[in-house]
PDB file with one MODEL, atoms N, CA, C and O in Angstrom:
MODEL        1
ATOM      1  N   UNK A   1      -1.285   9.223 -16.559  1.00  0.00           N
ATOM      2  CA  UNK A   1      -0.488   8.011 -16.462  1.00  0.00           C
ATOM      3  C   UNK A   1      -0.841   7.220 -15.193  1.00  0.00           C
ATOM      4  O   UNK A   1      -0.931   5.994 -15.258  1.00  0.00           O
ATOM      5  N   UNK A   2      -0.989   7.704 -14.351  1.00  0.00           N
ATOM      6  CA  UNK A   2      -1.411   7.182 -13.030  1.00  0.00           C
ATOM      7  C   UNK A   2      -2.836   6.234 -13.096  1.00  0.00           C
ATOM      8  O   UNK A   2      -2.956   5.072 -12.707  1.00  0.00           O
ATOM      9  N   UNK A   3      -3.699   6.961 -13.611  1.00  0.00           N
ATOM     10  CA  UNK A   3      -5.049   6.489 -13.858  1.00  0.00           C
ATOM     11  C   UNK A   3      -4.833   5.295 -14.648  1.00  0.00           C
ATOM     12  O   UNK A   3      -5.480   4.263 -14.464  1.00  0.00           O
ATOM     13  N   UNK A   4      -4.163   5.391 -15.299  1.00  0.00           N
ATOM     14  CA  UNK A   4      -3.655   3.823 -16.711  1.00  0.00           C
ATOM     15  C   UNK A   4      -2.993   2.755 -15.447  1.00  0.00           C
ATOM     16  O   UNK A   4      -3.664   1.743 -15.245  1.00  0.00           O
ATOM     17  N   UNK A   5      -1.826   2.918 -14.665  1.00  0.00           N
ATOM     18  CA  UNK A   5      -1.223   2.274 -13.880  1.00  0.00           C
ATOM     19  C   UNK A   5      -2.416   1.489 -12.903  1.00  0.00           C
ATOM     20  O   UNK A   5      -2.512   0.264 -12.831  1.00  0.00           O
ATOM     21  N   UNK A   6      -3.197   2.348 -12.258  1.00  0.00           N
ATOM     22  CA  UNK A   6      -4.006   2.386 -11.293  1.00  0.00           C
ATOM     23  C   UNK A   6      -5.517   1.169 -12.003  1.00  0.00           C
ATOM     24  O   UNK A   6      -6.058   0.231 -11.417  1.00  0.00           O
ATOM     25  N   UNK A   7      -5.771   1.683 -13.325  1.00  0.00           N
ATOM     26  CA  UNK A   7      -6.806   0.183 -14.545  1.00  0.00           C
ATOM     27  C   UNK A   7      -6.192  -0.570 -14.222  1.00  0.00           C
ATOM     28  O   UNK A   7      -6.531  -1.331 -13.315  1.00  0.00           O
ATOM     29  N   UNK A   8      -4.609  -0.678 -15.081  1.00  0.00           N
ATOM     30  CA  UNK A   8      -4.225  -2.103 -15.513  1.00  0.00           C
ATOM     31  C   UNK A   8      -3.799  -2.721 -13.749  1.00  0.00           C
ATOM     32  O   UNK A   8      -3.307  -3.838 -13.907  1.00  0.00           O
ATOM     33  N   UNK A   9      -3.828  -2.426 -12.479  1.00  0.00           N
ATOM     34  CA  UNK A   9      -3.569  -3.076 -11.097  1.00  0.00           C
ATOM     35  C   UNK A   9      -4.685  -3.575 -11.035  1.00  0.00           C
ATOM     36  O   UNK A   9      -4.777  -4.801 -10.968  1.00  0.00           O
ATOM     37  N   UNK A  10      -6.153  -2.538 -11.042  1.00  0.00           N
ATOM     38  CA  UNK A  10      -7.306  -3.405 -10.381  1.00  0.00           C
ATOM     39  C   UNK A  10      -7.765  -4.099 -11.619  1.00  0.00           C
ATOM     40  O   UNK A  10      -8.505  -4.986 -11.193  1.00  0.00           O
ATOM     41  N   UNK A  11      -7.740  -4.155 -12.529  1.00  0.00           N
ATOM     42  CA  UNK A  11      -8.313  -5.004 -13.674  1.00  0.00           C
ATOM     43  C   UNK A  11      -7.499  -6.539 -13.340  1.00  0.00           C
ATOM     44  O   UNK A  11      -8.215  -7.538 -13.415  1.00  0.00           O
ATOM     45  N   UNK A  12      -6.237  -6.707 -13.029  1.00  0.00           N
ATOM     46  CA  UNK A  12      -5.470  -8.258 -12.691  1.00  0.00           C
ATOM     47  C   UNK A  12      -6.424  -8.447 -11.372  1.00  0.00           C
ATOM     48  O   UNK A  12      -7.010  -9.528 -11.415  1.00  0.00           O
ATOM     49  N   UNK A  13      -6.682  -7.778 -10.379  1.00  0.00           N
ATOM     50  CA  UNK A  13      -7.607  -8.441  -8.781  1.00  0.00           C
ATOM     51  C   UNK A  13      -8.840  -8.408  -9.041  1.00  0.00           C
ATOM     52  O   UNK A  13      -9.561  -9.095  -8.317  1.00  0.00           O
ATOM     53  N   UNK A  14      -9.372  -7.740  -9.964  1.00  0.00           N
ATOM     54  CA  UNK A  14     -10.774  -7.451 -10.243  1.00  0.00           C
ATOM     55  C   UNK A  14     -11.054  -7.202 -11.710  1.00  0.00           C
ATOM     56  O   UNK A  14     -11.346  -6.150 -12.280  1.00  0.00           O
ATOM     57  N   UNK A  15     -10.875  -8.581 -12.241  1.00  0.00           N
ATOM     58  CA  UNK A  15     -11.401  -8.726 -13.770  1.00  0.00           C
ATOM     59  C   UNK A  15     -12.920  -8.235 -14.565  1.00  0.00           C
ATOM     60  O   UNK A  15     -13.919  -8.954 -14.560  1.00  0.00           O
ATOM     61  N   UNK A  16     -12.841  -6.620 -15.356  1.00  0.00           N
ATOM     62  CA  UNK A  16     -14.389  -7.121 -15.688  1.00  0.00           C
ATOM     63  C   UNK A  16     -15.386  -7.509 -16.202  1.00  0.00           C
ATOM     64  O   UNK A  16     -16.539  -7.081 -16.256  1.00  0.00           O
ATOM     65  N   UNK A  17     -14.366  -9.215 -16.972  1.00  0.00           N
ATOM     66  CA  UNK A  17     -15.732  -9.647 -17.666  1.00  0.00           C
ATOM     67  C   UNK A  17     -16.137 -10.940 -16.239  1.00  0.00           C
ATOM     68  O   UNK A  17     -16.305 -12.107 -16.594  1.00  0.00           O
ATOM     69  N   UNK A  18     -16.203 -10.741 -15.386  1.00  0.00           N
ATOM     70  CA  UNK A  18     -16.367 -11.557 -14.062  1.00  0.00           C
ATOM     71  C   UNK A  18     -17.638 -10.854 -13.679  1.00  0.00           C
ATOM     72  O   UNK A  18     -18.314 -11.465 -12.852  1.00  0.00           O
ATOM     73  N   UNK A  19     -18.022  -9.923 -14.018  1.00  0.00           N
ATOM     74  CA  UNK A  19     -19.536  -9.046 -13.387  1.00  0.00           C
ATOM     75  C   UNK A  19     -20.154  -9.131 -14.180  1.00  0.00           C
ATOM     76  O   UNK A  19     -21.184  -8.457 -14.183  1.00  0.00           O
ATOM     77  N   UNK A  20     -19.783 -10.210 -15.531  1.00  0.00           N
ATOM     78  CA  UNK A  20     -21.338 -10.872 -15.979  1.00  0.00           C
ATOM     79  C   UNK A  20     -21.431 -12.325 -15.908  1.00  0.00           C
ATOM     80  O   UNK A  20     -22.230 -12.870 -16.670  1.00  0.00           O
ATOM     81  N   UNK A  21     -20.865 -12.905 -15.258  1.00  0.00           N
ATOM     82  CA  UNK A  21     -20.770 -14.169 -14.698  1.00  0.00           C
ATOM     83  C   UNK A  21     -21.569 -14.499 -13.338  1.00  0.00           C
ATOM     84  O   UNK A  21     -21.585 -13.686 -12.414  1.00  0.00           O
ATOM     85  N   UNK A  22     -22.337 -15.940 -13.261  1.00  0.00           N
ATOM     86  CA  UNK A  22     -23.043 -16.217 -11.940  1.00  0.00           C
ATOM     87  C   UNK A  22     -21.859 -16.140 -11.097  1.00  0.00           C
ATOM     88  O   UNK A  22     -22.034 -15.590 -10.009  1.00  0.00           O
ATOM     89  N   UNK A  23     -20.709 -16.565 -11.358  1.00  0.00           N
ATOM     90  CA  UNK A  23     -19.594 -17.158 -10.412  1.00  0.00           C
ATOM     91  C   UNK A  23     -19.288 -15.690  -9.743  1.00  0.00           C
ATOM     92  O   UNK A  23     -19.011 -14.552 -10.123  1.00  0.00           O
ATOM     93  N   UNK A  24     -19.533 -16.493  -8.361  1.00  0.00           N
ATOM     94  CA  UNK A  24     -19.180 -15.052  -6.906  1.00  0.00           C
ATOM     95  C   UNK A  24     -17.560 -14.909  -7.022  1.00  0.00           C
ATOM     96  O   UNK A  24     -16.645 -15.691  -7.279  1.00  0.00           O
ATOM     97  N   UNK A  25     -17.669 -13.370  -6.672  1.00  0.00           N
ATOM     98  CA  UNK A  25     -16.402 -12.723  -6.705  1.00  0.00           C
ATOM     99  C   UNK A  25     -15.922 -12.968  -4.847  1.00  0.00           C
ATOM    100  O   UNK A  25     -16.474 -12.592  -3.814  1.00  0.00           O
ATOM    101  N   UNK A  26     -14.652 -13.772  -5.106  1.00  0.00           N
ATOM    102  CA  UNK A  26     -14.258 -14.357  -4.004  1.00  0.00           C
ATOM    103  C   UNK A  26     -12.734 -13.236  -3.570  1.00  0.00           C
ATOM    104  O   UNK A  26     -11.850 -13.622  -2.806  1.00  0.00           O
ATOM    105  N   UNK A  27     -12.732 -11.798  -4.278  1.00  0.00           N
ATOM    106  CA  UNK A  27     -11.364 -11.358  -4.174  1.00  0.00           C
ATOM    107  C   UNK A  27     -11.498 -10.597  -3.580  1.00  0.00           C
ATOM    108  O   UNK A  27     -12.688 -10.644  -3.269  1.00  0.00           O
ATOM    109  N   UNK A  28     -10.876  -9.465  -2.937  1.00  0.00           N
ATOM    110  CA  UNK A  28     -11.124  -8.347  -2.144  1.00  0.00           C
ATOM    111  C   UNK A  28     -11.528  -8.829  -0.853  1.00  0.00           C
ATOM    112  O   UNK A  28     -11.175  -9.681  -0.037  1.00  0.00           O
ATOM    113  N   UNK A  29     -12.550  -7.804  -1.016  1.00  0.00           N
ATOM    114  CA  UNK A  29     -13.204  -8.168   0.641  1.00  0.00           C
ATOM    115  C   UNK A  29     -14.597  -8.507   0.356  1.00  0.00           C
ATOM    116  O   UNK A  29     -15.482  -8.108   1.114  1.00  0.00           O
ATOM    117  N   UNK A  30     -14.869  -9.230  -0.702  1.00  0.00           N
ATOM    118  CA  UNK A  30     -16.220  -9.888  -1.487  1.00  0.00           C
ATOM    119  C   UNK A  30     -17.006 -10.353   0.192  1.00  0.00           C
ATOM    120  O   UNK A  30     -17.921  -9.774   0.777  1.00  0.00           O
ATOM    121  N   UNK A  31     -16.285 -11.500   0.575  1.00  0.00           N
ATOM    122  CA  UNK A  31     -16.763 -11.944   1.502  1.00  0.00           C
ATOM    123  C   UNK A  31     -17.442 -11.471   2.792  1.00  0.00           C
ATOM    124  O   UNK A  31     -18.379 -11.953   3.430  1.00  0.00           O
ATOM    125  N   UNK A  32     -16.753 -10.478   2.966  1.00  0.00           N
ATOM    126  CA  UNK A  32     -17.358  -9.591   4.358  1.00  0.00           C
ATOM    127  C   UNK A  32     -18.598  -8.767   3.537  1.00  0.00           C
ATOM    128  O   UNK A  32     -19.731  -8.573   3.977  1.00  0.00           O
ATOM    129  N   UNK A  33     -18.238  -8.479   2.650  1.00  0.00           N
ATOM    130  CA  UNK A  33     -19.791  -7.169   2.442  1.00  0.00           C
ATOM    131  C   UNK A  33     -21.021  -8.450   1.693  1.00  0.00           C
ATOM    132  O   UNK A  33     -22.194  -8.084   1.612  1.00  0.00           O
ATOM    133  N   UNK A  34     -20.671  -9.789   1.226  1.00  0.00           N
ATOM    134  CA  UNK A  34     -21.950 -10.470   1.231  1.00  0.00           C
ATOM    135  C   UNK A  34     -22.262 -11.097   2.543  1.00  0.00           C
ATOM    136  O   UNK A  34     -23.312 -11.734   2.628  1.00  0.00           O
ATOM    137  N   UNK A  35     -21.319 -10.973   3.792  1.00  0.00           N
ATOM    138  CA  UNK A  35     -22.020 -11.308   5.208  1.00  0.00           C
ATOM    139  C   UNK A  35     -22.927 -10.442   5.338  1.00  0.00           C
ATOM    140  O   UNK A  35     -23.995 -10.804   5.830  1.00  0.00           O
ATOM    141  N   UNK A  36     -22.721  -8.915   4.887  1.00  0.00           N
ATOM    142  CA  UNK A  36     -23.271  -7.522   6.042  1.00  0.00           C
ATOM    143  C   UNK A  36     -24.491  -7.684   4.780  1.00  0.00           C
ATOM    144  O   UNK A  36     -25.544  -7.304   5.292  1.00  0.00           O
ATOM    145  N   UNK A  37     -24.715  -8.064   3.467  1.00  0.00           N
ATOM    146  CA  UNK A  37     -25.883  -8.255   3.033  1.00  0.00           C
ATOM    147  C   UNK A  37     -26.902  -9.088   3.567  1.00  0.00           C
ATOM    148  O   UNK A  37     -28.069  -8.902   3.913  1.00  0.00           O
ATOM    149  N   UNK A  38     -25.988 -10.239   3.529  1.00  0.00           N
ATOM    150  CA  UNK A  38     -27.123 -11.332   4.525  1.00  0.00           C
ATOM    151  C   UNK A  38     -27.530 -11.154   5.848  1.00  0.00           C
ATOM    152  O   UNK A  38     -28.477 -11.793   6.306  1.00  0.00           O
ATOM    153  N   UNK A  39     -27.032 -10.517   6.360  1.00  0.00           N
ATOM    154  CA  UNK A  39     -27.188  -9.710   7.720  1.00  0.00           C
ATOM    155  C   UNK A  39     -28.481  -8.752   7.847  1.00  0.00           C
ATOM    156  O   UNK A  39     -29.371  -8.730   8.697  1.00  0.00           O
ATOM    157  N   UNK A  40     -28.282  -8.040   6.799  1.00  0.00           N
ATOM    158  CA  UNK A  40     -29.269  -7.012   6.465  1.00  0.00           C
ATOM    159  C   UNK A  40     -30.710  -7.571   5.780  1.00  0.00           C
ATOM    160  O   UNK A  40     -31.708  -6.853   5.723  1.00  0.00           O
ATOM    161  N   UNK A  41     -30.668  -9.247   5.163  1.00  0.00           N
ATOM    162  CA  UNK A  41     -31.706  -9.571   4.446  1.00  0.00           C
ATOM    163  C   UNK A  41     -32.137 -10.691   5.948  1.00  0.00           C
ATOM    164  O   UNK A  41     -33.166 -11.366   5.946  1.00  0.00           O
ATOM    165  N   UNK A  42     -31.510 -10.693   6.687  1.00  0.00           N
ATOM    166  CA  UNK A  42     -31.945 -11.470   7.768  1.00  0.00           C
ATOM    167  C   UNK A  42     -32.982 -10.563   8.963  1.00  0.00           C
ATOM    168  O   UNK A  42     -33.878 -10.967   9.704  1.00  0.00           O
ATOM    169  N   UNK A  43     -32.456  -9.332   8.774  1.00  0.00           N
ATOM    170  CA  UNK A  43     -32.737  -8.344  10.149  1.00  0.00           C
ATOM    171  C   UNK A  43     -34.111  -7.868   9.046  1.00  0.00           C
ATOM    172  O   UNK A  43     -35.210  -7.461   9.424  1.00  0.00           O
ATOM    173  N   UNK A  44     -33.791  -8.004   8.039  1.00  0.00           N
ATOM    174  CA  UNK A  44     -35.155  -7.475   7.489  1.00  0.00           C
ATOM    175  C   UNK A  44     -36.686  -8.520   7.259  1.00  0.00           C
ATOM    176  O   UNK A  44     -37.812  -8.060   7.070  1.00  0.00           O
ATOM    177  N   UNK A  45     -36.317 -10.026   7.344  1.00  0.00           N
ATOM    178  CA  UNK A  45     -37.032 -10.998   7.765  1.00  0.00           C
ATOM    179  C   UNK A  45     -37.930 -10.487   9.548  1.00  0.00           C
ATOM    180  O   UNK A  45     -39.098 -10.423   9.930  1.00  0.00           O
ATOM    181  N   UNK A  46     -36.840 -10.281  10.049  1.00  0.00           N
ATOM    182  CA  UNK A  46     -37.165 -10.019  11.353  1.00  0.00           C
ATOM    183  C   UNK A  46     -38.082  -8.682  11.844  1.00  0.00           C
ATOM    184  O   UNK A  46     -38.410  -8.416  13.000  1.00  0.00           O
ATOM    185  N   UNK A  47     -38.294  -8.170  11.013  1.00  0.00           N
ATOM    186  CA  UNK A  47     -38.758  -6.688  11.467  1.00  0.00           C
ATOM    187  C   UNK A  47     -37.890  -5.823  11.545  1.00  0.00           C
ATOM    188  O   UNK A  47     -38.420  -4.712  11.564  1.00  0.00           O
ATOM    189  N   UNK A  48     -37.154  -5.795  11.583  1.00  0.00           N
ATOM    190  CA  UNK A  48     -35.910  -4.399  12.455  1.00  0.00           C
ATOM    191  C   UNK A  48     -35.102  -4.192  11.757  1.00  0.00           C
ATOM    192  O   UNK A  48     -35.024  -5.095  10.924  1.00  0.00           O
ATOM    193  N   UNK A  49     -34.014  -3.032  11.550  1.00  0.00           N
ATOM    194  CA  UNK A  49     -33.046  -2.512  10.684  1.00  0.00           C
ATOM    195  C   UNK A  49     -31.574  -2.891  11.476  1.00  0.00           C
ATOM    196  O   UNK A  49     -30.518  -3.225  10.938  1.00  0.00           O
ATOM    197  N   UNK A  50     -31.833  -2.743  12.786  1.00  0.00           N
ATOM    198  CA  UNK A  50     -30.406  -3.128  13.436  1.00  0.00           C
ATOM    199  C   UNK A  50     -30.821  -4.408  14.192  1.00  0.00           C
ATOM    200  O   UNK A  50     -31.856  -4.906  14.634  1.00  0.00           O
ATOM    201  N   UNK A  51     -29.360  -4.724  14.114  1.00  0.00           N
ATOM    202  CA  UNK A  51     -29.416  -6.450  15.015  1.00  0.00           C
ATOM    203  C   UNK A  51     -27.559  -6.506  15.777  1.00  0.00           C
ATOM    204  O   UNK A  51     -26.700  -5.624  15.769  1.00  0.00           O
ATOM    205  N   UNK A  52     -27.530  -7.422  16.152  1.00  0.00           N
ATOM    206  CA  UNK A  52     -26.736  -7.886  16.877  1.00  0.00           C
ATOM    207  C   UNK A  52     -25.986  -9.299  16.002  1.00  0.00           C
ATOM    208  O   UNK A  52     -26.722 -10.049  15.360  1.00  0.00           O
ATOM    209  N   UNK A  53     -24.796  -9.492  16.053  1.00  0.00           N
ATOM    210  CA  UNK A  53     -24.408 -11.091  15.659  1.00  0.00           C
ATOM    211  C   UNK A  53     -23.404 -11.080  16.542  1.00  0.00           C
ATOM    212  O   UNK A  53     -22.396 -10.374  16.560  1.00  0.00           O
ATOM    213  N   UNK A  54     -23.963 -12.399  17.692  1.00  0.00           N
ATOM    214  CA  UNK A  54     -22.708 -12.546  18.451  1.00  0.00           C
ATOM    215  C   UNK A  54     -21.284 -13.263  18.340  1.00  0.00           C
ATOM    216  O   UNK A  54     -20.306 -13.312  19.086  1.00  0.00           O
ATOM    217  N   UNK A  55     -21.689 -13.970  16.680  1.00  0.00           N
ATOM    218  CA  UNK A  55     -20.923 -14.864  16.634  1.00  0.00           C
ATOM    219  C   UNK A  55     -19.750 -14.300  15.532  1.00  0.00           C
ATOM    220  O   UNK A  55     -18.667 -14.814  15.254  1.00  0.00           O
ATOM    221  N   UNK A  56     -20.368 -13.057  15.012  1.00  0.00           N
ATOM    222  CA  UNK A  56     -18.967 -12.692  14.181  1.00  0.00           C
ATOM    223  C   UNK A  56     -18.523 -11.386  14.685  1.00  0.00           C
ATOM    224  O   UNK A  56     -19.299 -10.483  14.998  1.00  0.00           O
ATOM    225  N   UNK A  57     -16.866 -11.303  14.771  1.00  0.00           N
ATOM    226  CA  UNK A  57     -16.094 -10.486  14.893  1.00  0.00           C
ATOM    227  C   UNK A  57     -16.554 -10.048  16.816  1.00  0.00           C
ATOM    228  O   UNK A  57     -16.646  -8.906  17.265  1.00  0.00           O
ATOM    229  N   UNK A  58     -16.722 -11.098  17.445  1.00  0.00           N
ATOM    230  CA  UNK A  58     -17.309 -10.409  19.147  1.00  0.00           C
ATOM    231  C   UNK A  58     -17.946  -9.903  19.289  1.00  0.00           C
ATOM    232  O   UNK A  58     -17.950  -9.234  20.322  1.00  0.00           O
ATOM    233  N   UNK A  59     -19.011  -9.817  18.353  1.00  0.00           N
ATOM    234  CA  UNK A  59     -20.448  -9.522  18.587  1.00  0.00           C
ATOM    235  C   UNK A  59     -20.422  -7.749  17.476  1.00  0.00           C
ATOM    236  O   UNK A  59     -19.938  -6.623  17.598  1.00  0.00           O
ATOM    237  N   UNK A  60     -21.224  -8.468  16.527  1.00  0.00           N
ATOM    238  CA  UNK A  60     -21.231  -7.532  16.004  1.00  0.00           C
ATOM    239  C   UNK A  60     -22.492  -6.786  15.297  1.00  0.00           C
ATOM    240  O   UNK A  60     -23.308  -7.441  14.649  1.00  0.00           O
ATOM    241  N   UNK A  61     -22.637  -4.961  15.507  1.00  0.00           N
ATOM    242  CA  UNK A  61     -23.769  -4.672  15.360  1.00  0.00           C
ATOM    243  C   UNK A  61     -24.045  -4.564  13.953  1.00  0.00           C
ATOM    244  O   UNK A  61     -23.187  -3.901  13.370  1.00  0.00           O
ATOM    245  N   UNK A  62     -24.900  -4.969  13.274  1.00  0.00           N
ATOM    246  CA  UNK A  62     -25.175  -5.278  12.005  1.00  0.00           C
ATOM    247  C   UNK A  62     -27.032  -4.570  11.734  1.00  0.00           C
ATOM    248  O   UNK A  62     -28.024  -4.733  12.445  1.00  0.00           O
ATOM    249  N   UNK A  63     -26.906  -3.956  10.705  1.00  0.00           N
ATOM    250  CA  UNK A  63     -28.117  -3.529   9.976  1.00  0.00           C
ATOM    251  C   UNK A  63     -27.423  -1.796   9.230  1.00  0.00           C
ATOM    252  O   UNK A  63     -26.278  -1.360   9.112  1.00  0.00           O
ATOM    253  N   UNK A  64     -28.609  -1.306   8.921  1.00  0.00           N
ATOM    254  CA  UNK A  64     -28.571  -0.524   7.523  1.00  0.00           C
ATOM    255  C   UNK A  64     -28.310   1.122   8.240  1.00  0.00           C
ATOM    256  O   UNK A  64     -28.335   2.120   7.520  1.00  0.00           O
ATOM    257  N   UNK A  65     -28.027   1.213   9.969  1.00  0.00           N
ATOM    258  CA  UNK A  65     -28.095   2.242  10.307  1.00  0.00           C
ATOM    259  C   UNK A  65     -26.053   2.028  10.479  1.00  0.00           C
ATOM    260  O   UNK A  65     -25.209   2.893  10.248  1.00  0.00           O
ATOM    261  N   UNK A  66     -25.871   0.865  10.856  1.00  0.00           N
ATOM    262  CA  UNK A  66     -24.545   0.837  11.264  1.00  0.00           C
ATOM    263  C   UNK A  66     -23.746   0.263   9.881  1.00  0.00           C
ATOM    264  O   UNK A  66     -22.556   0.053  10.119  1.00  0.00           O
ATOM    265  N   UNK A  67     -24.068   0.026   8.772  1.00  0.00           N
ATOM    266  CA  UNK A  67     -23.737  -0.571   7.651  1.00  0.00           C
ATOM    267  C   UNK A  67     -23.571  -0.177   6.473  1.00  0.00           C
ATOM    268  O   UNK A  67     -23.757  -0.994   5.572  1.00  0.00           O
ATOM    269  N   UNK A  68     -23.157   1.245   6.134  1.00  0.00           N
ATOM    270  CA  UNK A  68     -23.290   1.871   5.584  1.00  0.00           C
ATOM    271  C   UNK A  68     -22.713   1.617   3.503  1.00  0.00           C
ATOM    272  O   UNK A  68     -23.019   2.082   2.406  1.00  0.00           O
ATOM    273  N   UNK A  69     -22.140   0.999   3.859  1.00  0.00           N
ATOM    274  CA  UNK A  69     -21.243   0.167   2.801  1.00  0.00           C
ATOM    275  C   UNK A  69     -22.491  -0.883   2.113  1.00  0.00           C
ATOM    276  O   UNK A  69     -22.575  -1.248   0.941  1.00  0.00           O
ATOM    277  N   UNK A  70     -23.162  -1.129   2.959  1.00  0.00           N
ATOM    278  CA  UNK A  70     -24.488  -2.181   2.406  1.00  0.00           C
ATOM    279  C   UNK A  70     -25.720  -1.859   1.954  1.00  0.00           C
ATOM    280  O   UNK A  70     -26.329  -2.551   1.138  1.00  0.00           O
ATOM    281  N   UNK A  71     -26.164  -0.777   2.465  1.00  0.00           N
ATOM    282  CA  UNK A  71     -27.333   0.167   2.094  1.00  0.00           C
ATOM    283  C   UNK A  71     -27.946  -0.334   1.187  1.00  0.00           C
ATOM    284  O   UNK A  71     -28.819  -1.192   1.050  1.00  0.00           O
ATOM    285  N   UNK A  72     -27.309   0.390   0.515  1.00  0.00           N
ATOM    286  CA  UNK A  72     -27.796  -0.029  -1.011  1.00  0.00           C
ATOM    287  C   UNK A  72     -27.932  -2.045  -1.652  1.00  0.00           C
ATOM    288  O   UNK A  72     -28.849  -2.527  -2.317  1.00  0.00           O
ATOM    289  N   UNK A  73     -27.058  -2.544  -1.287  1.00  0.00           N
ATOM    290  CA  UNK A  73     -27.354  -3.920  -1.861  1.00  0.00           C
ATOM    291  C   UNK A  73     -28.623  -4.589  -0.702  1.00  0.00           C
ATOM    292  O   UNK A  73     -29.325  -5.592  -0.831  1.00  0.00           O
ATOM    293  N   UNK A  74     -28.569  -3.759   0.225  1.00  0.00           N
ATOM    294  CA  UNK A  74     -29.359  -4.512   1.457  1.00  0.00           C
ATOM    295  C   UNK A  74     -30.982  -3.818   1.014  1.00  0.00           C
ATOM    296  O   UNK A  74     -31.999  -4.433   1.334  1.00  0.00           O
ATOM    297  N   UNK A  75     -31.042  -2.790   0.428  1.00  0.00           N
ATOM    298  CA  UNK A  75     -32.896  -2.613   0.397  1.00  0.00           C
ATOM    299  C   UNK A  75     -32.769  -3.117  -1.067  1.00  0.00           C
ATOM    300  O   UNK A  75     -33.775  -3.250  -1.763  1.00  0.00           O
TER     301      UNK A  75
ENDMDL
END
């Protein structure tokens, strides 16, 4: 019963016929983990796996050693 309760909550915040749609998922925390992607497709332009961004969150260390949540969308 729990598991049924627990579908029908994230299915209303996180619909899934929306993950075959171009249209970006703007719910959750969509937004922060496509920063730490672009982060990771930026540091990988650059040569290097870790980087620095001073301008988000007071400087923040960003790449695939400190990013663990991104790994995967980032290689």
């Amino acid at each position: 019963m729990t598991l049924v309760v627990q579908a029908v909550l994230v299915s209303v915040t996180f619909p899934i016929g929306e993950l075959f749609t171009d249209r970006p998922l703007w719910l959750n925390d969509h937004a922060f983990h496509l920063y730490q992607m672009k982060v990771g497709r930026e540091l990988a332009r650059a040569g290097t796996l870790i980087g620095y961004d001073p301008a988000f969150a007071g400087g923040y260390a960003g790449g695939l050693p400190d990013n663990p949540s991104a790994r995967f969308p980032t290689l």
